[in-house]
C-alpha positions in Angstrom: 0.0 0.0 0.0 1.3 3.7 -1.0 1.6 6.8 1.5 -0.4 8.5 -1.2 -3.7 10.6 0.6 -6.0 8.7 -0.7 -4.9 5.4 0.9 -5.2 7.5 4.6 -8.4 7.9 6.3 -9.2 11.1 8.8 -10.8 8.6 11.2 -9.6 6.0 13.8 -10.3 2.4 12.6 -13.3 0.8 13.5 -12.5 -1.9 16.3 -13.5 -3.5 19.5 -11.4 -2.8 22.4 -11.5 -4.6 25.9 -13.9 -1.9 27.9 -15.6 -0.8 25.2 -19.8 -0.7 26.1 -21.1 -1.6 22.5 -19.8 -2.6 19.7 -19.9 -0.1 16.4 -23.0 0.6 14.4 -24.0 -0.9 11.4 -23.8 2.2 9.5 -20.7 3.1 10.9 -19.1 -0.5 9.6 -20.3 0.2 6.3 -18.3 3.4 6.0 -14.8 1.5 7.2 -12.7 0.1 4.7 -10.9 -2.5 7.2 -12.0 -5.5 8.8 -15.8 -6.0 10.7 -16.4 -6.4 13.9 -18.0 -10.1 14.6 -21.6 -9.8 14.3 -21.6 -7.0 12.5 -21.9 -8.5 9.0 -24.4 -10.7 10.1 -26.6 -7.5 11.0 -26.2 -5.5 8.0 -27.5 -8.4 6.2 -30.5 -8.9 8.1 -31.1 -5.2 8.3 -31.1 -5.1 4.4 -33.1 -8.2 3.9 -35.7 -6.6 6.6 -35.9 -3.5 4.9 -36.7 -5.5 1.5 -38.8 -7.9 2.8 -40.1 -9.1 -0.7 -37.2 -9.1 -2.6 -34.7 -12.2 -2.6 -31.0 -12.0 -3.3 -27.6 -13.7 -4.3 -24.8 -13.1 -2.4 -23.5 -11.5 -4.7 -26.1 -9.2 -5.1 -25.8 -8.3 -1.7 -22.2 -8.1 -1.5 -22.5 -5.1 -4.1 -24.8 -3.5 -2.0 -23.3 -3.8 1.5 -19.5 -3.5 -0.1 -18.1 -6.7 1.4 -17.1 -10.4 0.3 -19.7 -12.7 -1.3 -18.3 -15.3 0.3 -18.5 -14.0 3.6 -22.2 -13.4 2.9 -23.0 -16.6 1.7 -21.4 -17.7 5.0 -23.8 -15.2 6.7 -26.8 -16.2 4.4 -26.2 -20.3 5.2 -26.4 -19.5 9.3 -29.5 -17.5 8.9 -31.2 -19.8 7.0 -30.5 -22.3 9.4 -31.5 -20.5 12.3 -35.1 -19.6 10.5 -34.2 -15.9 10.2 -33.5 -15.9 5.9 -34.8 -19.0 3.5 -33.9 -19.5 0.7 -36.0 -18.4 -2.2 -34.7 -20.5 -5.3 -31.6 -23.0 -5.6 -30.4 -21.8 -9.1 -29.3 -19.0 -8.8 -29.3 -19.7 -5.0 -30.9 -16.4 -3.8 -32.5 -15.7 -0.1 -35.3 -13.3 1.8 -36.4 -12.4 5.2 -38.1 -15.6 6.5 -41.7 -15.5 6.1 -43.8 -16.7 9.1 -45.3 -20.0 9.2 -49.2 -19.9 9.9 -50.2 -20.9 13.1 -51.9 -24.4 13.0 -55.2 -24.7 14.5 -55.1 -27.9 16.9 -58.1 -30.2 17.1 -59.0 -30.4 20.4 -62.1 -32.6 20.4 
C-alpha cells in the first residue's frame, strides 16, 4: 500500500477494544474500509433483507450492496437460514429473503 492521501483515512479504525460498552454501528461499519467487527456483517444483512422484505438475493447481489465479500455473505446467508431468520427463495441462482412466518396451526381439540 502507497503513502499516497487517498490510501489515509481522517478517522480511527473501526474496532472493538476490551472496555468498550457496545460494539460499532452498522452504518458506521459500512463506511470503514478494514475488517468488521463479529456480528456486524451478520446484522447488515439482516437489516437489508428486513428493509426489502419481498425481494430475494444472491450473495453477490448483496455483496455489491453492502461492499463486502460474497463469500463471507453466503457464510452469513447459510447460518440464517438455518436459524429460521432468511430462506432461501430459489436454488439456481441460489438467492435468499427475510423468513416469512409460518401460519399458526389450528389444533383439534375434540
Amino acid at each position: 500500500m502507497s503513502n499516497s492521501p487517498e490510501h489515509e483515512s481522517s478517522s480511527e479504525p473501526l474496532t472493538a477494544r476490551p472496555g468498550d460498552a457496545e460494539p460499532p454501528t452498522t452504518s458506521a461499519a459500512a463506511t470503514w474500509t478494514g475488517r468488521l467487527v463479529p456480528g456486524v456483517l451478520r446484522q447488515m444483512v439482516i437489516d437489508h433483507l428486513q428493509a426489502h422484505p419481498d425481494e430475494a438475493f444472491t450473495a453477490t447481489r448483496l455483496s455489491r450492496i453492502i461492499e463486502s465479500s460474497s463469500g463471507a455473505i453466503a457464510n452469513v446467508l447459510t447460518k440464517l437460514t438455518a436459524t429460521g431468520i432468511a430462506e432461501e427463495a430459489t436454488s439456481c441462482p441460489r438467492t435468499y429473503r427475510l423468513a416469512r412466518p409460518t401460519p399458526a396451526v389450528a389444533s383439534d381439540d375434540r
